[in-house]
N, C-alpha and C positions, 0 to 999 in steps of 0.2 A: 592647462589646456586653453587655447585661443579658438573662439569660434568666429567665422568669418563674418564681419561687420553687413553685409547685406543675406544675410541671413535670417534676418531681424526685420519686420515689417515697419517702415517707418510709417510717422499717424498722420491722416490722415487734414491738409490743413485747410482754412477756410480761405474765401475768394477775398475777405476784407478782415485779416487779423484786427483786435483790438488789444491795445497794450496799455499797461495800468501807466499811469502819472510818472512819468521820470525814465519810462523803458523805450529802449528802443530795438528795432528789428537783431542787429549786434547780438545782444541780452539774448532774446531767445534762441537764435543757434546754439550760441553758445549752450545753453543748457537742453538742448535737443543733441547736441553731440557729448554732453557728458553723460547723460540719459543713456544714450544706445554705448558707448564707452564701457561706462561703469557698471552697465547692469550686463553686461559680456563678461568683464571680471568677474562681479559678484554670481554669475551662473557657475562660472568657471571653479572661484574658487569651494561653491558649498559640494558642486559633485565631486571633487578633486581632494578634497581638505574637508568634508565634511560626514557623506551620504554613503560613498560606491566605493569597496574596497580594494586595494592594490591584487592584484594577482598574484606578485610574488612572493607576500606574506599574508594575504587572507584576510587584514587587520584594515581598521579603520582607521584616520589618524588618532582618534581618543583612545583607542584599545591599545594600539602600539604606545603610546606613548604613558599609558599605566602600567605595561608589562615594561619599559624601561625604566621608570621610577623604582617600581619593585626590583628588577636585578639589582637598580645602585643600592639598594636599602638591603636586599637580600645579607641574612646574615645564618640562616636555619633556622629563624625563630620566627614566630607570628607577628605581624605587627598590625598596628588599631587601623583600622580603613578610613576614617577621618587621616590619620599622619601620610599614608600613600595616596590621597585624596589631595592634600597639603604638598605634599611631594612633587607631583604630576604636573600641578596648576604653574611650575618654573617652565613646563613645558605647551599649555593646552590653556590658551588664554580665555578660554570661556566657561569659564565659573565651574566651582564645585560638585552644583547640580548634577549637571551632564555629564560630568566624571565620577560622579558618583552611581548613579545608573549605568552608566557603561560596565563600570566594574562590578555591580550587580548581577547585571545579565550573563561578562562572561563567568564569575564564582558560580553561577547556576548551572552552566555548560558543562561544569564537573573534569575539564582538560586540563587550561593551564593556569588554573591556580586552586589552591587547597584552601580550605573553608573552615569558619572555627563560629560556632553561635549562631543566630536566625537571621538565616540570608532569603527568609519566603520559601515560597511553594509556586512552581508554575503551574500545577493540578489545579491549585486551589485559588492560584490568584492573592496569596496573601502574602503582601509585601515585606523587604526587609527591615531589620530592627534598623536603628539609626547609626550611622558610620561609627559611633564613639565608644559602640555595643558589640561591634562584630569584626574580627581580625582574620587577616590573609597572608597566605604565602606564596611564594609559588611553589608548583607541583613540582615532581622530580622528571615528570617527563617535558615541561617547560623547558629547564635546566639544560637537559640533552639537549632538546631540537630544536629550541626558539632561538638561543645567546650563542654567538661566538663574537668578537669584538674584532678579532684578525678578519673577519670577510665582511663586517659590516660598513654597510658606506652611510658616513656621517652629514649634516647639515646643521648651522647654525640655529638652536630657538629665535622664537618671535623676537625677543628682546634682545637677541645676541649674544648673550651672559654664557649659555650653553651649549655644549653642543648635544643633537639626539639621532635617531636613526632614520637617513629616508626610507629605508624597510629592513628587517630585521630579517636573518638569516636562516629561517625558516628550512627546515630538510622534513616536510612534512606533506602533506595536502592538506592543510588547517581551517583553508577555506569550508573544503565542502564536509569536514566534519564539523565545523561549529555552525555551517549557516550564517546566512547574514540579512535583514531587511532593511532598506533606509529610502528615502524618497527623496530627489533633489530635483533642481529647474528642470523643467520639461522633461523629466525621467526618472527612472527606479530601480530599484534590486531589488528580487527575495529569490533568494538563494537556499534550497534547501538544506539541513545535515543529513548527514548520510554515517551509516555507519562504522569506526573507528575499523573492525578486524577487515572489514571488507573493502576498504579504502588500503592499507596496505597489503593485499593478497589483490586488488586493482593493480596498482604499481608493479609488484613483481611481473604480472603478466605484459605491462606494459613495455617492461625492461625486456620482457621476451616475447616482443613481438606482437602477442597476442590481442584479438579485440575482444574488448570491456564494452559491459552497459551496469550502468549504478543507478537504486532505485534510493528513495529518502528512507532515515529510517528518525522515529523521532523518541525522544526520552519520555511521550506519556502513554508509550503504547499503541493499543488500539489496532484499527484493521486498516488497510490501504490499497485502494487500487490505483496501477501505474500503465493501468491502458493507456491512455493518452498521456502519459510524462513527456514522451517527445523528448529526455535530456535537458528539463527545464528550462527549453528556449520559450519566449514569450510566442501565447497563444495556448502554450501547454498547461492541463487540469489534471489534478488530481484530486480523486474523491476520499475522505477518511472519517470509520465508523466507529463509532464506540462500540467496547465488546460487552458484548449482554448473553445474560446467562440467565435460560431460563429453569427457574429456581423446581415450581410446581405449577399449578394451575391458577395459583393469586398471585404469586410473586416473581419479578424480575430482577435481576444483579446489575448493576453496569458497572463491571471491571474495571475496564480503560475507559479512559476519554478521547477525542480528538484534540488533535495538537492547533495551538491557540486558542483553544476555547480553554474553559475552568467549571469546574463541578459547581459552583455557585452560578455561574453564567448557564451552565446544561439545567441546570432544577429551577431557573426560572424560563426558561425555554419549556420545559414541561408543565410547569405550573399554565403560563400561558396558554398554551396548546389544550391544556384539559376547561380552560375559563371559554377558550370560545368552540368546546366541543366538538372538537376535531379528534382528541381520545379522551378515553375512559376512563380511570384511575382513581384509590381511594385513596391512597395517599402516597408524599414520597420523602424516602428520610435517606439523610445525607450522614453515613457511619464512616468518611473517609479519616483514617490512619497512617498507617504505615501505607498500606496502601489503598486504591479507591476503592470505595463501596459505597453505592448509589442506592437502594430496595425502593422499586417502583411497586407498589400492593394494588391491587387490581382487583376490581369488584364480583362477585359474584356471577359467573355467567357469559365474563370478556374474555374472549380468545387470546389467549398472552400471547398466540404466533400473529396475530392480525395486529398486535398491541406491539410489538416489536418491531413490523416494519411501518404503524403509525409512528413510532418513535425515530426511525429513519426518514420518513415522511415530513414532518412537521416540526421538529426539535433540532436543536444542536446536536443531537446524537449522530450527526449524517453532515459536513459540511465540504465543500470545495473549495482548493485554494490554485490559483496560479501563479507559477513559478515564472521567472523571470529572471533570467541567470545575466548579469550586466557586472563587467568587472572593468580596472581602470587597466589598460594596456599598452605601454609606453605613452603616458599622460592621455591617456584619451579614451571615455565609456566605447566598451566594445562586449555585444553580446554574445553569444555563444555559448554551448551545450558545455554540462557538467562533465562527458567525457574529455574535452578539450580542455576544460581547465585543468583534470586530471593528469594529462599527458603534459601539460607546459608544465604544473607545478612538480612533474618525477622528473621531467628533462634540469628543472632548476635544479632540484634535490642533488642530482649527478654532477652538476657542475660546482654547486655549494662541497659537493664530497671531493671533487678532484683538487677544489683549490685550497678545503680541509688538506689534503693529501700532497699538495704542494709546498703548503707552509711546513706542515711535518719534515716533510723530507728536507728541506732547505734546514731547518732547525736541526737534526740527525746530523744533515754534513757538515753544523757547523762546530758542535759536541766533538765530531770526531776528527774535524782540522783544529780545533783547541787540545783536543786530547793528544794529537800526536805531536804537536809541537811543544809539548807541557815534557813526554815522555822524550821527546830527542832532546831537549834544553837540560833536563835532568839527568839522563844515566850518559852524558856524553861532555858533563860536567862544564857547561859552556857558560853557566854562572859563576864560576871562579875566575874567566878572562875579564868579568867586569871590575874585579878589583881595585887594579890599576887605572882604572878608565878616572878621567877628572872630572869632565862634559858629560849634560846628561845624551847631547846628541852623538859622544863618542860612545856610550854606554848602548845607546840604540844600535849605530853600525858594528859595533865588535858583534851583539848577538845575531845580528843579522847575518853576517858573512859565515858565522858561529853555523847558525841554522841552515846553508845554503848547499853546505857540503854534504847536508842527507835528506835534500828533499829535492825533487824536482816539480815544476808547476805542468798542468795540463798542457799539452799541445808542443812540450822540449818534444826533442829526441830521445832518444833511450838509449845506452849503452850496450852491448851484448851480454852482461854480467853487472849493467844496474841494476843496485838494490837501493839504492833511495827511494824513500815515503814518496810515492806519489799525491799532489797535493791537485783539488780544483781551482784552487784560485791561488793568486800572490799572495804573498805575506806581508800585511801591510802594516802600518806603526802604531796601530791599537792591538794588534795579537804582540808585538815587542812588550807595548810598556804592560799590557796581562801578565810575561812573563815574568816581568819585572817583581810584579805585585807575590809573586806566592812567594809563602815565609819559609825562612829556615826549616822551622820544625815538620813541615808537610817533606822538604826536600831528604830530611832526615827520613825520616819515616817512610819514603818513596818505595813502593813496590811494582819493581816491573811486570811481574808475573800477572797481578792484579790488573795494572796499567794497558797488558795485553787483554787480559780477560775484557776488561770494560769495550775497549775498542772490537773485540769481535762480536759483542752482544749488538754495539753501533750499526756495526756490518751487517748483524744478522737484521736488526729491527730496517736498516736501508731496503735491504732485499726485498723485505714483509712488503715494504709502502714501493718500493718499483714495480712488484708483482700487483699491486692494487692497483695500481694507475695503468700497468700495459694490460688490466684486465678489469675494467670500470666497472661496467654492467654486472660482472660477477659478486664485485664491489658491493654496489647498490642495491641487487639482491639479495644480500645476507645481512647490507642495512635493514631493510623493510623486513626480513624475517624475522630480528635481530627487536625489534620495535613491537611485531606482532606479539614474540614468544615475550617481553618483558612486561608491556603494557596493554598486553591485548585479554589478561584475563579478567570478567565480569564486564566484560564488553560486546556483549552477544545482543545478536538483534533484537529488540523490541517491538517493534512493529512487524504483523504478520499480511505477509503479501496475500491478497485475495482479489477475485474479479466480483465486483456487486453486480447483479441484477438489478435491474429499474426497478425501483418502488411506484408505482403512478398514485398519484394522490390520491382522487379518486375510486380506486379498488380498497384504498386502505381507510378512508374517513368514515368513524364512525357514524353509523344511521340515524340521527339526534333528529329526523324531523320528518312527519309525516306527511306525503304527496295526495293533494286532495285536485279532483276537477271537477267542473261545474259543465254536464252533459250540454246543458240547453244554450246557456249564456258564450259558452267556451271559451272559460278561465279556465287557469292551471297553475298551483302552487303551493305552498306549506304554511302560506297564510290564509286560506279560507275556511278554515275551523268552525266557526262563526256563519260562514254561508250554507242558510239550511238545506240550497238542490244542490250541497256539494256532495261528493261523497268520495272515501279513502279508499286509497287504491295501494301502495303498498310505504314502508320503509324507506326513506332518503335521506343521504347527506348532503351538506348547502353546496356542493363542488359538482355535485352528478350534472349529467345532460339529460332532457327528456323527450319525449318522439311523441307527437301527437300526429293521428291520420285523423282527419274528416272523412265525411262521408263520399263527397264528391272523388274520393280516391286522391287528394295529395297530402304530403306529409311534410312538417316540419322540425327540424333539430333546433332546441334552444337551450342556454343556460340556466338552470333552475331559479326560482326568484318568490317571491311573496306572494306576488301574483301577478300572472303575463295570461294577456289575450292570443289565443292561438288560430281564432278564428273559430266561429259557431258551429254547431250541427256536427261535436267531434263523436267522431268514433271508437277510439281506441290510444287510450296514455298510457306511457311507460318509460322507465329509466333506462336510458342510449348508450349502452358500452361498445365505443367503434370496435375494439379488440374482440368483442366474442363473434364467432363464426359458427357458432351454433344456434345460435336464437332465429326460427326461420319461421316465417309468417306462412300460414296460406288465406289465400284468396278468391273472391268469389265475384265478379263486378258485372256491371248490364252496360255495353257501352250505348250513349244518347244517339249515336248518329245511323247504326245500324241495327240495333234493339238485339244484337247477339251476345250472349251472358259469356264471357271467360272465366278459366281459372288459372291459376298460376302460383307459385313455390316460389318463396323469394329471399333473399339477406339484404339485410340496410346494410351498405358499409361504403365509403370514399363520399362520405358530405361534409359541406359546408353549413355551419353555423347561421340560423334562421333566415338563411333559403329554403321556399318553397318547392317541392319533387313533387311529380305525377306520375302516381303507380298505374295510371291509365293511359289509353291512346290522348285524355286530355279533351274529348270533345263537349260539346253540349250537350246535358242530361245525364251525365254519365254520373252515376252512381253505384256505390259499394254495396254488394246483398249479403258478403258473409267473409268475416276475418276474425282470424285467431293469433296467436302469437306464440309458439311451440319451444321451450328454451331450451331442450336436447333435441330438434328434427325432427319431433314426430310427425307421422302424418295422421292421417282422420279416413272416416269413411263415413259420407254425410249423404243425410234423406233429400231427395230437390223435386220439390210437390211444383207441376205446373201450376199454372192459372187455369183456372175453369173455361174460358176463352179461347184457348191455346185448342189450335183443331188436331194436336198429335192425339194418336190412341191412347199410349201409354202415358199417365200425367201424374207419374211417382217412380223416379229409380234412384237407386245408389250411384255415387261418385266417390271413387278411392285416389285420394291426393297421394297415393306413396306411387302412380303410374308416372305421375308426373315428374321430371329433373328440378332441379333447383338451379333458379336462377338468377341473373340481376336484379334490381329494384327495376328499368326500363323495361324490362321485358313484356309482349304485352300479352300472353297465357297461351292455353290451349283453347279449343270452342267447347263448353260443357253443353250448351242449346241454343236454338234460333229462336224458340219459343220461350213467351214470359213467364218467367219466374212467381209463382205463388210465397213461396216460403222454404226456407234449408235450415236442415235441422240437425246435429251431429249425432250419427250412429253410434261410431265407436271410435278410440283413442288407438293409432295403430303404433308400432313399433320408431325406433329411431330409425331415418332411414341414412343419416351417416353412418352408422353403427356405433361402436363404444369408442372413447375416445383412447387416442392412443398417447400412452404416459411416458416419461423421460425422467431419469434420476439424474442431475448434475451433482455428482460430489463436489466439486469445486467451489459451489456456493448452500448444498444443503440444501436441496430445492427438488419438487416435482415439477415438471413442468410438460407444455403439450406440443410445445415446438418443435424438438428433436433435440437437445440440447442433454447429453451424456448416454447414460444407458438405456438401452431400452428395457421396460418391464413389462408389458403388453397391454390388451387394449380392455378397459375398464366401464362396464357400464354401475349402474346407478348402486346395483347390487352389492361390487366387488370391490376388495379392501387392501390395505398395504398392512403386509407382514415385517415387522422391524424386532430382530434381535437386540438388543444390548448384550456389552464386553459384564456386565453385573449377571448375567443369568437370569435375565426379564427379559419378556418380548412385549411386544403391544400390536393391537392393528388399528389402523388409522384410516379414515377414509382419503383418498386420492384428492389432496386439496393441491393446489400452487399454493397456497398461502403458509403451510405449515414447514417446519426449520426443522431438520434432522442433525446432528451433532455429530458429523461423521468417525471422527476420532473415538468415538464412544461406541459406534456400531461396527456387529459383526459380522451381518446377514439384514438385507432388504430385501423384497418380492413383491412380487404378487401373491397375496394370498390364494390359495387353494387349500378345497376343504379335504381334499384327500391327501395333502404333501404330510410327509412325515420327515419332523426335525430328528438327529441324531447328533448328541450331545457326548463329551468327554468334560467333565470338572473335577475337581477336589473339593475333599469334604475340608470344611476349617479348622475342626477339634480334632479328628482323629486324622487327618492329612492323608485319607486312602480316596484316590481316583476310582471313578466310577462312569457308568455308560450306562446312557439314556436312552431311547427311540419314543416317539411319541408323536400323537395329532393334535392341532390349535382344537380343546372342548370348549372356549370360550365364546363371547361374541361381543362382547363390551368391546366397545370404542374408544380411543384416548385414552387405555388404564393398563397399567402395564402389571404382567403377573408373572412373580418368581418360580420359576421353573428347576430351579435347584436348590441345595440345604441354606437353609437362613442362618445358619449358624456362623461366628464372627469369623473370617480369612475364607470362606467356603468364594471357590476361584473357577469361571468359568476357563476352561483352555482352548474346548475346540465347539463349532455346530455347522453341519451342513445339512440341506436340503436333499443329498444327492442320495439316492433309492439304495446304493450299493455303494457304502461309504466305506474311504478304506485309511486308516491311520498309521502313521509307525513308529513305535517308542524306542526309545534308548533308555535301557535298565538293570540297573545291579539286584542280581537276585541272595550277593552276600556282601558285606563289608570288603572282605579282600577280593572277593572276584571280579572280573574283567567287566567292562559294560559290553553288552549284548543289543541286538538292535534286533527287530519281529515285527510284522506287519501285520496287520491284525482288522478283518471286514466289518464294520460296527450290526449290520444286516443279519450276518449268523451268530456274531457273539450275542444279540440280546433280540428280545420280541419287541414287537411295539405294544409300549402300553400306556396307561394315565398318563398326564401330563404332571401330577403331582407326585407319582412315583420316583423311589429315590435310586432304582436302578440298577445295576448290576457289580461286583466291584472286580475292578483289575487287582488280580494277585499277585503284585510284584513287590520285592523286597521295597525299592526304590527305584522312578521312574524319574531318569535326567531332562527329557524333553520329549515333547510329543506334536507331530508333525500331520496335518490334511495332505494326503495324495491326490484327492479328486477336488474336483472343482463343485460349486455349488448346486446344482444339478440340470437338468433338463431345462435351455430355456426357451424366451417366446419365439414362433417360428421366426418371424421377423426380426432381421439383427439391425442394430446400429451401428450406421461406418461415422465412427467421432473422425470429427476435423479439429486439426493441430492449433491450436494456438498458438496467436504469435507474442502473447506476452511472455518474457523468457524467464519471468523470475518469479510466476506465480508457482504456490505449492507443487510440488509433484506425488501426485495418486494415482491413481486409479481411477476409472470412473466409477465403480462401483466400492464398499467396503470393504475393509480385507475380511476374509471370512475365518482368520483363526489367529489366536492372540503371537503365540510367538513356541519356537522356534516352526516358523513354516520351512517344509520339503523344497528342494528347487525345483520338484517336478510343478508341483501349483503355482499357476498364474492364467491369465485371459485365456480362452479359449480365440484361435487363429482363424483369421474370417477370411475365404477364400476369394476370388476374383466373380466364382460364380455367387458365390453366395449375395456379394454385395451389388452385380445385376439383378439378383430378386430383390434384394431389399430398395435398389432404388424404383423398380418396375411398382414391385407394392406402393409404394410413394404416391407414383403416382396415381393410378387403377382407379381409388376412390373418387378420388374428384374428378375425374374424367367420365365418370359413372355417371355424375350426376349434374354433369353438363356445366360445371365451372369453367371449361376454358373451350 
């Protein structure tokens, strides 16, 4: 590649150069234009020859040029990676080192070459034994799709001694399964892999037509979202999480890792994390084997759902990478999306297959103009006119005139009743002196019958490879099948597509420090321990924001700190979550300029960082007489005693904050009096007046949430609890946190708890293997603990449970050995009562039951439905939003219940209703 000489900024010179002893102006041009020259090559050659790999073979020139070493060396046996180290360097003039590493990285890759001894761990980070220790081959599917030597086009080595490949004949997408990273002059690559089965099942659709999207898939597992992949053009992120599995209530798993990090790199990322108490943890041991195992042990008391996404939070366990997909494209860096290189590198593949397909064929026709002219020179006895011949050039023209009388060349005319061998080409004097060559003994032993045989097998393999060529694409799809069915098995994705939720730091940093302020002075911080007017207000992490009002009615947002002045005469401190929309203050204030007290209902939210706000008109005198700070909306109903002064009769009545709407922090209230204020006293604590909040189950990420984001399950106050099945025959109820992880693969049934719903159950016993039917109400009330509701006994197997009042099932069952199966539908509501929940319940009387199926849906639910919005990521998991509710084989009648056009005008009308109530917009 040549990059254009003013392209390059030249530097900048001064008004009076100075030049050493003996130089002159000459001299430094001179080296001002070798300067911009040389350093244009040397750009040229490291992204070209070095960093950014070829498109048409994926490989870099160190990788190609150790997979050529290895074919010459290739013999089926392994050989010492020092000797193909050895090997290479006739080709790859930069040291051992760098070829030694190359070839490292790709043995690791697990493609195209086979592995023998300690080539490291990329989990672990632990590097290979030394070249002299550990031997390579190539793979067998290298073999196939890398080497053909008839379509490779060659180049002289550095030193000219050899020749090597300018790119190797690659019938693959090898790029984007192996991935690639490298950094050269003013640019980069990082190319993701992508998965082997789904890179050729790409191509085929490619070949028909079809459009592709490819997401990465990596070799250490792990979770990955490819919201913003963008097809790995530069700009494009992708986030990727360790899988963690939570064990119990002390302890954590982490399965997988994220791809480029290493289990020793992720445990001192935790270790970190717990030193500057950001999380909590007792200990963490590193049991990686065969495969990872991470156990994060967790102290007495820590939320292991809060500790899980501190560990996405704060750790390696959660990192982002940008791809940057830059490949070399007729000599030249050119960026573009991993589908584009997909379809250039099938379109090569077709054309590497046709000119496969060419050479075949040319090779066929020439097997079978050798073979026919072998067969006319033999049974037409045209080797016995040479007897006489003297000259070898007489010896040449008798067979040739010999051969002429039963063959005619392409393009003669034809006789009405020629039977002469039609030939494609002339007969020229290296097919004579061929026939020269064959001995007596073959002529003896000549068999025409055979002679034909072979030539129509010629004919027939001709036809094979004309029919492949006038039909390419059908060709190259049963290549790519052909590659999937041989090399595609234990090639199944590793990495599982998911969409994360935001962690906010913040919601997830452990509480490690307590918030004190100092009424008088008006400091505020988690260092004034020691200051004796301070005093402790609640729980903090060093990340929270904190909100302080004074009295004079303004407030300020700042970052937490050891100690910050907020300004004196404070009124009211607290931890500032912009995100909650619940925390709603009321208010009580005397304005200075017209001495009329308001009140007002309010939310802090849209500030800026230690700016000043004025929850008052702002004038002179103005002072606060009464604020609280309500974290689910309650309101109050508060005593307001006048002044003894005050000429009104009545100088004591009630004020109920729930008359009032809620509104902005500017707003300047309602008028509660004209007359001064003696003292206000709260009566009573009134209800929420948002109501309960309303909850959301995202299956997608195992999440409750209050946004709208999956199902609806209705609307929750402080009371009311989550009902969770498991596929084991436990349930649990949990309190309606966002912060707690549901396992959805594991569950069979979520809700809303109610204390009236009756579960209705179908399992097998484990020892005696007779199915039985449950009905039953939650008698529990423990939180977080889940209680088995069927036999403990070893194989005892949960099949079916629903909520629905009038549950109705249908088995498939043999009532004999020889007899027919039989199928009966069966209502769980009349077959059995409702009773304990420990009860072992009813038994089905059936010889043997083949499957059993839920007719009904889970039962009654909140009036308000969820209209879910589609996503546009196309390759995350496909569920449901809600669990499936019964293990297998489900009925086709069960699935979602059908949300009409009317229905979803009320549920948007509900949407809205509440906050319009209450004067948000």
């Amino acid at each position: 590649m040549h990059v254009a000489a003013d392209t390059v900024p030249e530097p900048e010179t001064e008004e009076e150069p100075k030049f050493a002893p003996g130089e002159t102006i000459h001299d430094v041009a001179t080296v001002k234009g070798m300067y911009q020259n040389w350093f244009l090559d040397y750009a040229s050659y490291v992204i070209l020859e070095r960093a950014v790999p070829a498109i048409e073979d994926g490989l870099k020139p160190v990788q190609r040029r150790i997979l050529h070493a290895m074919k010459e060396m290739d013999d089926g046996r392994f050989n010492k990676v020092a000797n193909v180290i050895g090997q290479t360097m006739q080709y790859h003039p930069h040291g051992d080192a760098s070829i030694g590493d190359a070839m490292v990285n790709l043995g690791q890759k697990d493609l195209l070459i086979e592995t023998q001894g300690n080539w490291g761990d990329v989990r672990t980070g632990d590097g290979a034994a030394a070249a002299r220790y550990i031997e390579a081959r190539l793979s067998k599917f290298a073999l196939d799709v890398v080497f053909n030597p008839d379509t490779t086009e060659w180049q002289l080595s550095y030193d000219g001694r050899k020749r090597e490949p300018t790119t190797l004949p690659v019938k693959f997408p090898l790029l984007l399964a192996q991935g690639v990273e490298g950094i050269a002059v003013g640019l980069s690559t990082k190319i993701m892999p992508h998965n082997f089965r789904e890179l050729c099942k790409a191509s085929i659709d490619v070949l028909r037509g079809r459009e592709v999207q490819l997401f990465p898939d990596f070799s250490t597992g792990g979770l990955c979202d490819v919201s913003n992949y963008n097809s790995g053009m530069r700009g494009a992120k992708i986030r990727l999480r360790a899988t963690i599995e939570k064990v119990d209530k002390t302890l954590l798993v982490i399965r997988d890792i994220p791809y480029g990090s290493t289990t020793t790199a992720l445990m001192e990322s935790i270790v970190k994390a717990s030193e500057a108490n950001k999380i909590k943890i007792k200990k963490v041991v590193d049991n990686t084997a065969a495969n990872v195992e991470i156990q994060v042990q967790l102290p007495t008391g820590v939320s292991p759902d809060l500790t899980m996404d501190a560990l996405y939070a704060f750790t390696d366990c959660e990192i982002s990478i940008s791809p940057n997909t830059c490949v070399i494209i007729e000599d030249k860096p050119r960026f573009v999306g991993v589908e584009d290189v997909l379809r250039q590198s099938t379109k090569a593949t077709v054309r590497l297959l046709e000119r496969e397909l060419e050479i075949r064929q040319d090779e066929l026709w020439e097997r079978w103009h050798n073979a026919s002219l072998e067969k006319i020179f033999i049974e037409n006895r045209i080797y016995r006119r040479i007897e006489e011949c003297e000259t070898w050039a007489e010896i040449l023209e008798t067979i040739d005139k010999g051969l002429k009388k039963f063959v005619r060349i392409e393009g003669e005319k034809a006789k009405a009743d020629d039977t002469r061998i039609l030939l494609r080409r002339p007969i020229e004097e290296a097919d004579l002196t061929r026939l020269t060559e064959i001995r007596i003994k073959r002529i003896s032993k000549f068999d025409g019958f055979k002679a034909d045989e072979y030539l129509q097998k010629l004919e027939v393999e001709l036809a094979e490879v004309a029919d492949h060529l006038a039909n390419l694409t059908r060709y190259a799809i049963a290549y790519f099948e052909g590659l999937l069915k041989k090399y595609g098995a234990g090639r199944e994705r590793k990495t599982q597509l998911r969409t994360f939720d935001v962690v906010t730091a913040q919601k997830v940093a452990v509480a490690n420090q307590k918030l004190y302020v100092n009424y008088a002075d008006g400091f505020v911080g988690y260092g004034l321990k020691k200051d004796e007017n301070a005093v402790t207000i609640c729980d903090c992490s060093d990340l929270d924001d904190i909100i302080a009002i004074k009295r004079d009615g303004t407030f300020v947002v700042s970052r937490i700190a050891e100690k910050t002045f907020v300004g004196k005469d404070v009124l009211h401190v607290g931890v500032y979550n912009k995100n909650d929309d619940r925390l709603v203050y009321n208010m009580v204030y005397l304005d200075g300029a017209s001495g009329i007290s308001f009140a007002k209902r309010f939310l802090v939210s849209g500030i800026t960082r230690d700016k000043t706000y004025d929850l008052t008109k702002g004038t002179k005198g103005t002072k606060t007489l009464y604020l609280t700070a309500n974290p689910n909306s309650e309101s109050e109903i508060v005593s307001i005693q006048l002044s003894d002064k005050a000429p009104a009769r009545v100088k004591q009545f009630d004020f109920d904050f729930a008359e009032l709407a809620i509104k902005g922090k500017g707003s300047m209230g309602n008028i509660v009096t004209k007359q001064p204020i003696k003292n206000i006293k709260r009566q009573a604590l009134g209800d929420s007046t948002l109501g309960g909040r309303e909850v959301f189950f995202d299956s997608v990420v195992g999440r409750l949430n209050t946004v709208g984001h999956g199902r609806y399950l209705g609307t929750f106050d402080t009371e009311n609890h989550v009902l969770v099945v498991f596929k084991d025959g436990s349930y649990e109820l949990t309190a309606p946190n966002p912060t707690n992880h549901y396992d959805v693969p594991n569950i069979l049934l979520l809700r809303k708890y109610e204390p009236e719903t009756v579960l209705s159950a179908v399992y097998m016993e484990g020892e005696s293997k007779i199915h039985y039917v449950k009905r039953f109400k939650i008698e529990t009330s423990t939180l977080e603990k889940r209680f088995l509701f069927i036999s403990e006994t070893k194989g005892s197997k949960l099949l079916a449970v629903t909520a629905n009042p009038e549950p109705l099932v249908e088995l498939k069952f043999q009532k004999d050995k020889k007899a027919d199966k039989e199928t009966e539908k069966i209502s769980l509501h009349e077959f059995i009562d409702v009773k304990g929940w420990k009860a072992m319940g009813n038994k089905l009387n059936y010889y043997k039951i083949h499957s059993l199926g839920l007719l009904t849906d889970e039962g009654p639910e909140p009036q308000r439905r969820e209209v879910a919005k589609k996503r546009t990521t196309p390759a995350a998991p496909k569920s449901s939003d809600a669990p499936a509710e019964t293990a297998a084989p489900r009925s086709e009648t069960t699935g979602p219940v059908d949300v009409t056009a009317e229905e979803v005008a009320q549920a948007r009308e509900l949407l809205k209703r509440p906050k319009a109530q209450l004067g948000l917009f």
